[in-house]
C-alpha angles and dihedrals in degrees: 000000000000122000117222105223102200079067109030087060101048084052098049090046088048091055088054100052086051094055091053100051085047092051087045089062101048090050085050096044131091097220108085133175114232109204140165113235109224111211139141089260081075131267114298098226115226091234092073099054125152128257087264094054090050097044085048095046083057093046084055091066117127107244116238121242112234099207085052093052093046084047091055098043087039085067102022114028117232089015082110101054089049091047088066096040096263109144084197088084084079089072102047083055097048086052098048085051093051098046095045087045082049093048097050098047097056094044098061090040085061088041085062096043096054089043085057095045080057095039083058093038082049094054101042114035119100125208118223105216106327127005140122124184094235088080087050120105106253087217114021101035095045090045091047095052099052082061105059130038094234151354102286103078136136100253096056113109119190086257100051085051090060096057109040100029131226111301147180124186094249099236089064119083114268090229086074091073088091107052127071120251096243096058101053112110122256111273104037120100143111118274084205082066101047085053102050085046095054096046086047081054100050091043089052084048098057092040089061092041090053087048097055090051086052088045081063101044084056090047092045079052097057093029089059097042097060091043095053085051088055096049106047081058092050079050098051089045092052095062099039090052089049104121116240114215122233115290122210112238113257081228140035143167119245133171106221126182107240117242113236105031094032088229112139112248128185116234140165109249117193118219120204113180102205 
């Protein structure tokens, strides 16, 4: 089969033209291959590579995603940070760990507290006629006795009375039943009282300080999400702003002298840096 040459050389030189525009691209693009070259001069080990290869093996990083690393942090503080490479993650964890420890402690210092006001409002509190502190509110009616000296008090409704009974702290005088707590005269009260009232004060106190640690651990929780977002940008910048060094062109045209006659010929010549 003949070949017809008018056509055979537009093609070739469009071929050409293709492969250096396609050479001109991966010399002006970020994504490079790093690779060992096998010979009989010996095998380049990947650990001595040129400032080209190393620049092009950062440019290879995977990018972080922003949202995943808000996500992370947003569940376990500091996971964010890490996920981009931040040691500083360690510290939004320590910190987690502490707060919640904190927390937890307190909590259940303030839980013992308030079982020990009861314990006090349980001994030493007498029923008038019929009464039993399983009908009582764990919360309101404890609270509420350890505010008054005996049953006949202003805040009590009908209905309140039915359930909690008629009651007197047992180191007053039973004669006091009768008389509303307002109008007892100064001095006169139940230390029993007083006691169970400090210890409810106290209780009330550590509840509000374990709930401002856990206030922080919540905040530490948002505070690290939105900074993990921000640096797994700054993470993503930094590479894209990394500055790629100067690539050869894979090829290149050279007048060379021929060899045998002197004359000068054009020629491609392919360059491969290794």
């Amino acid at each position: 089969m003949k070949f017809n040459t008018q056509i055979l050389i537009p093609v070739l030189l469009l071929c050409l033209s293709a492969g250096v525009c396609l050479a001109s691209d991966v010399s002006n693009a970020q994504a490079y291959t790093a690779f060992a070259l096998d010979s009989k001069l010996g095998i380049r080990s990947l650990a001595n590579q040129s400032p080209t290869t190393l620049a092009a093996s950062q440019a290879l990083q995977a990018r972080k995603s922003p949202n995943e690393a808000f996500l992370y942090s947003l569940v376990i503080p500091g996971m964010g940070q890490l996920y981009t490479g931040a040691k500083r993650g360690y510290i939004y964890t320590a910190a987690e760990i502490g707060f919640l420890a904190t927390y937890f402690i307190l909590r259940n210092s303030a839980a013992n507290i308030r079982d020990d006001y009861r314990d006090v409002v349980r001994d030493h509190v007498v029923f008038i006629g019929p009464g039993s502190f399983e009908d009582w509110d764990p919360i309101e009616d404890f609270e509420h006795a350890t505010q008054y000296e005996n049953w006949n008090h202003d805040y009590d409704s009908e209905a309140t009375r039915a359930r909690t009974g008629k009651w007197y702290w047992d180191d007053l005088d039973p004669a006091l039943k009768d008389i509303r707590h307002r109008d007892i005269e100064v001095g006169v009260g139940s230390k029993h009282r007083l006691e169970a009232f400090d210890l409810r004060e106290q209780a009330n106190d550590t509840f509000q300080r374990a709930k401002f640690f856990l206030g922080l651990a919540i905040l530490n929780h948002v505070v690290s999400a939105v900074e993990a977002r921000i640096t797994a940008k700054h993470f993503n910048s930094r590479l894209e702003n990394t500055p790629t060094p100067p690539q050869t062109r894979a090829f290149d045209i050279d007048v060379q002298p021929d060899r045998f006659t002197g004359a000068l010929t054009g020629m491609f010549v392919l360059r491969t840096r290794f």
